[in-house]
C-alpha positions in Angstrom: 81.8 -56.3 95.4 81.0 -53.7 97.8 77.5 -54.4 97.8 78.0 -58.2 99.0 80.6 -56.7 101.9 78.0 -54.2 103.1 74.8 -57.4 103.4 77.8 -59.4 104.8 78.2 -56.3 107.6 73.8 -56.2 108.0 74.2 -60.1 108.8 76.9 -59.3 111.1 75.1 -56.6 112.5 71.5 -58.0 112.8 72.9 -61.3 114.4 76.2 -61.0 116.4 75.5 -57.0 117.5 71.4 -57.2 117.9 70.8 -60.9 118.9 68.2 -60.9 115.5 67.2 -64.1 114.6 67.8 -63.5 110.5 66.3 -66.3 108.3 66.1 -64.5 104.6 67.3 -60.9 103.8 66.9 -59.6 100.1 66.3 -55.8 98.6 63.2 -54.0 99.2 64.4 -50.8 97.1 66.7 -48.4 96.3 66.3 -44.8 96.0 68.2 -42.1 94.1 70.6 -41.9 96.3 73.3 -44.5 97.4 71.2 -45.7 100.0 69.3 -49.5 99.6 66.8 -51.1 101.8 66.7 -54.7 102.5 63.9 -56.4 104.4 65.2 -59.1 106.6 63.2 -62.0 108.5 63.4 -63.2 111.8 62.9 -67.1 113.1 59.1 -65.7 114.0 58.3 -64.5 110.6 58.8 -60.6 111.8 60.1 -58.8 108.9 62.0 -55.0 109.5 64.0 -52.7 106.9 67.4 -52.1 107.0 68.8 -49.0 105.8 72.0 -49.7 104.4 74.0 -45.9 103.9 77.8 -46.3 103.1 79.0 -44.0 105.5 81.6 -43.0 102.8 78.7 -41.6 100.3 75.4 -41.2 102.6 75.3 -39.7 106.6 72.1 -41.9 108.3 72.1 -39.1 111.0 69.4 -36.4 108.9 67.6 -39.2 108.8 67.1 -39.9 112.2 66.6 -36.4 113.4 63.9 -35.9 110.9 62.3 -39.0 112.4 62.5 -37.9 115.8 61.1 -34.3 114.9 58.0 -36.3 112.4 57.6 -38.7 115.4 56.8 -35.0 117.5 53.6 -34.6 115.0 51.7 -37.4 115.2 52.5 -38.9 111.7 53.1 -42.8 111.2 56.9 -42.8 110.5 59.1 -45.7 110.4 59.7 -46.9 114.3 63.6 -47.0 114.5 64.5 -50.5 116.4 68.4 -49.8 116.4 70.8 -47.6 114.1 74.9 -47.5 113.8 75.5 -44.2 112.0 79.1 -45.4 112.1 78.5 -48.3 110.0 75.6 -46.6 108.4 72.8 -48.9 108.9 69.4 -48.2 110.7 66.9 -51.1 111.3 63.5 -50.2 111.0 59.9 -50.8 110.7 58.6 -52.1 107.8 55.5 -50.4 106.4 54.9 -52.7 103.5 55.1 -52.4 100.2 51.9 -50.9 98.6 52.6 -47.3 97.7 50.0 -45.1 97.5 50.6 -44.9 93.9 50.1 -48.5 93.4 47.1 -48.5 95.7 46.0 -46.0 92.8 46.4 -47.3 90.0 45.1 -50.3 91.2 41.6 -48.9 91.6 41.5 -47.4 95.2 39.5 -44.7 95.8 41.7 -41.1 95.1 39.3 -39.4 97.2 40.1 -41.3 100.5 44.0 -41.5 99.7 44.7 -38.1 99.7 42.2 -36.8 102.2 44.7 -38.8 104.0 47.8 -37.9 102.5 46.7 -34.3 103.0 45.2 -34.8 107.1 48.7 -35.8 107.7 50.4 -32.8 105.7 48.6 -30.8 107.8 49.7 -31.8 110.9 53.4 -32.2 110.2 52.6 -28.6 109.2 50.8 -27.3 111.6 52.2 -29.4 114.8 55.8 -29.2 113.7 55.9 -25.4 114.2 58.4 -25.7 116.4 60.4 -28.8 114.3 60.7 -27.0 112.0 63.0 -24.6 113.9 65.2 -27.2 113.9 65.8 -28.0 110.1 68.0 -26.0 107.8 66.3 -23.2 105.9 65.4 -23.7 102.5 66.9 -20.7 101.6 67.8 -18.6 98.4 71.1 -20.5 97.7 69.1 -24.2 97.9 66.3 -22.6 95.5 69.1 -21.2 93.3 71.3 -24.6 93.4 68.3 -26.9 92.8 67.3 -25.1 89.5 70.7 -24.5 88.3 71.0 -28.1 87.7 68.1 -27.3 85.0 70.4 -25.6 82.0 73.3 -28.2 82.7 71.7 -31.4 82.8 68.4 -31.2 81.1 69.1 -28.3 78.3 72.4 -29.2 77.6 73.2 -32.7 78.4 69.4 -34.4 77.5 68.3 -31.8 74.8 71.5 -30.6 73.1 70.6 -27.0 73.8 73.2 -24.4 75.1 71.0 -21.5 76.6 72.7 -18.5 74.8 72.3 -14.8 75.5 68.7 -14.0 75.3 67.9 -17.7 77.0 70.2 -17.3 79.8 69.0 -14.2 80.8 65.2 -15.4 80.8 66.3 -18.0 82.7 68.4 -16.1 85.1 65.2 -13.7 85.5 62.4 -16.3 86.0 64.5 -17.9 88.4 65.0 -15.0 90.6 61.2 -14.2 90.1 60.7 -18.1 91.9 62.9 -17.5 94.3 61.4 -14.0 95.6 58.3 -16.2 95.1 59.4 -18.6 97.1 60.7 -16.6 100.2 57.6 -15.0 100.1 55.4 -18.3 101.5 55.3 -18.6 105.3 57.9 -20.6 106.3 56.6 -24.0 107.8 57.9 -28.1 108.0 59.3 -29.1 104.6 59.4 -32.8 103.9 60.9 -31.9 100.2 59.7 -35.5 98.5 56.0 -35.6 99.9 54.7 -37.6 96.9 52.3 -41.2 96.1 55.8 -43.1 95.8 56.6 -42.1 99.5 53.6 -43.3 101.1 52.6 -46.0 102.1 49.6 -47.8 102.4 48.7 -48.9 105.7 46.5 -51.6 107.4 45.2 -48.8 109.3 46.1 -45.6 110.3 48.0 -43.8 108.0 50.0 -42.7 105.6 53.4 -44.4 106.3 56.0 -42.1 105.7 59.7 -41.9 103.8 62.0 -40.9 102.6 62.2 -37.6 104.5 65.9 -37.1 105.8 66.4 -34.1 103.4 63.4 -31.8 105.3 64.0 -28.1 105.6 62.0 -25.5 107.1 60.7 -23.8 103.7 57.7 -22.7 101.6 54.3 -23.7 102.6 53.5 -24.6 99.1 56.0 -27.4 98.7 55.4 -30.4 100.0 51.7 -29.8 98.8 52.4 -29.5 94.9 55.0 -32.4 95.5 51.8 -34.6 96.9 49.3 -33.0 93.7 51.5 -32.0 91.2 53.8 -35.5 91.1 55.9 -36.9 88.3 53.7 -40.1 88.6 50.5 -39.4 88.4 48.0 -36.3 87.4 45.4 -35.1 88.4 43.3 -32.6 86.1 43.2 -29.1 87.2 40.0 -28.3 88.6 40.5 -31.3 90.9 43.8 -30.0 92.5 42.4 -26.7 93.0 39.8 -28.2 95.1 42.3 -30.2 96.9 44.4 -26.8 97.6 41.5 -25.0 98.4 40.5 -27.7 101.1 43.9 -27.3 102.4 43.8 -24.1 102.8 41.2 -23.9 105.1 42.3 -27.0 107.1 45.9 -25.2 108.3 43.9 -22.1 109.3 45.8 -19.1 110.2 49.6 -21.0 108.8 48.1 -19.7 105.4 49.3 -16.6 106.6 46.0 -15.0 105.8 46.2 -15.8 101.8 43.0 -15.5 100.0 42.1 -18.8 97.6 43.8 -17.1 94.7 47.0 -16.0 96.8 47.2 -19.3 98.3 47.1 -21.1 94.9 49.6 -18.7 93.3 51.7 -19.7 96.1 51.5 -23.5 95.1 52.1 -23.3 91.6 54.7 -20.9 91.8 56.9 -23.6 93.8 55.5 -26.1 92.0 57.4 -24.7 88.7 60.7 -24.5 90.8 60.3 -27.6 91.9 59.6 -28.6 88.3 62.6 -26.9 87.0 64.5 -28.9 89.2 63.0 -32.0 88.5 64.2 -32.2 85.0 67.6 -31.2 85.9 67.8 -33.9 88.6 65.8 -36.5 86.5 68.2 -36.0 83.5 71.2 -36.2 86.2 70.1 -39.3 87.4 70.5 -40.8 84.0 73.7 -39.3 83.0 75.9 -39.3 85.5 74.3 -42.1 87.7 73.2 -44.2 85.5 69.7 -44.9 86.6 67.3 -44.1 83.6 64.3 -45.3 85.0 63.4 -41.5 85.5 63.5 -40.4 82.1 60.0 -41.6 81.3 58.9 -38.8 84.1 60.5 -36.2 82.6 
């Protein structure tokens, strides 16, 4: 299969091109995309990630630009020990495998976790002023694209339900309200999947972060409601406000000079798109790629 010929080409890779010791390789996880992870060992016990991208469906080179511009901010990325973006494969370092939303549900103090989560928001926010020059905007057409998947895969495909006439055009209209929203934020560093199932706990120091290759320079709001408005865990609502409100006065004058109230209309605002395009994606995931472990998050 094509997945044996691709661990067949890491083997290949890790020993003949990298002089890597490999004793054991086997998956850490996938994602939903078409890239997989496998952690591989080394005669000393040393274990890395590989990043296996079929060059064909996935291009490794976002990926590594992102990393260089996180690296800029003083956030605890993966450290990139050797990529191919021919062949598609980067190795990497391996940040373990408790996610912060393990670390959560297994007891761990939520207090402590996201004062962290949100310290290091802050400076890929605040640092990466000028990163964030180099990303893609997140611009009207992405907003509009992400939450036109909403009608199409969740209404029709999951729920059965054709928007008609009167439905369309609500939709059509609150859409265009989010977007205005949207492009009215300051514009900072966008990680675009800043959630408890992308970081990771760490010995010390921390977060670990991942999963970032698809960052944009976008709405300030975003990566915030990603981190306290996730599909996997909730919070109730006085507790995020204080969490925003903390924020807010962390990042200083990127607010833009929003009061509490503007500043929090600014979250949940993207936090709806965002939304809307969750259940379009989550649905998509399960109908056309087969993966239905996100329907119970819908």
């Amino acid at each position: 299969s094509g997945m044996d010929l691709r661990t067949e080409l890491i083997r290949e890779w890790l020993q003949r091109d990298l002089g890597w010791s490999l004793t054991r390789l086997e998956p850490a996880s996938a994602d939903a995309s078409f890239r997989r992870y496998f952690r591989v060992w080394n005669a000393a016990g040393a274990t890395r990630i590989v990043m296996d991208a079929p060059p064909d469906k996935e291009d490794v080179a976002p990926y590594l630009k992102v990393a260089r511009l996180l690296a800029t901010c003083d956030v605890h990325v993966p450290h990139i020990d050797a990529a191919d973006p021919q062949r598609g494969l980067v190795l990497l370092e391996d940040l373990g495998s408790t996610p912060m939303l393990a670390a959560l549900q297994g007891g761990a103090d939520p207090d402590a976790l996201y004062a962290a989560a949100l310290a290091a928001l802050a400076r890929i926010q605040v640092r990466g002023v000028e990163a964030a020059r180099e990303l893609p905007p997140y611009d009207r057409a992405t907003l509009e694209r992400e939450m036109a998947l909403c009608p199409v895969w969740f209404c029709q495909r999951h729920l059965g339900l054709a928007p008609d006439g009167d439905a369309a055009a609500v939709l059509a209209a609150t859409g265009e309200f989010l977007v205005q929203a949207a492009l009215a934020q300051p514009v900072v560093f966008v990680h675009r999947d800043y959630h408890s199932r992308n970081l990771m706990q760490l010995q010390r120091g921390g977060p670990g972060i991942l999963d970032f290759q698809d960052a944009l320079a976008g709405p300030i709001g975003y990566d915030l409601v990603s981190l306290l408005k996730d599909c996997y865990i909730a919070w109730p609502r006085a507790r995020v406000e204080e969490w925003v409100e903390q924020y807010r006065r962390g990042i200083g004058v990127l607010a833009g000079g929003a009061s509490r109230a503007e500043f929090l209309r600014w979250f949940d605002l993207i936090g709806l798109q965002r939304h809307i395009k969750v259940l379009g994606i989550f649905a998509r995931l399960w109908y056309r790629d087969g993966k239905r472990g996100y329907l119970a998050d819908l």
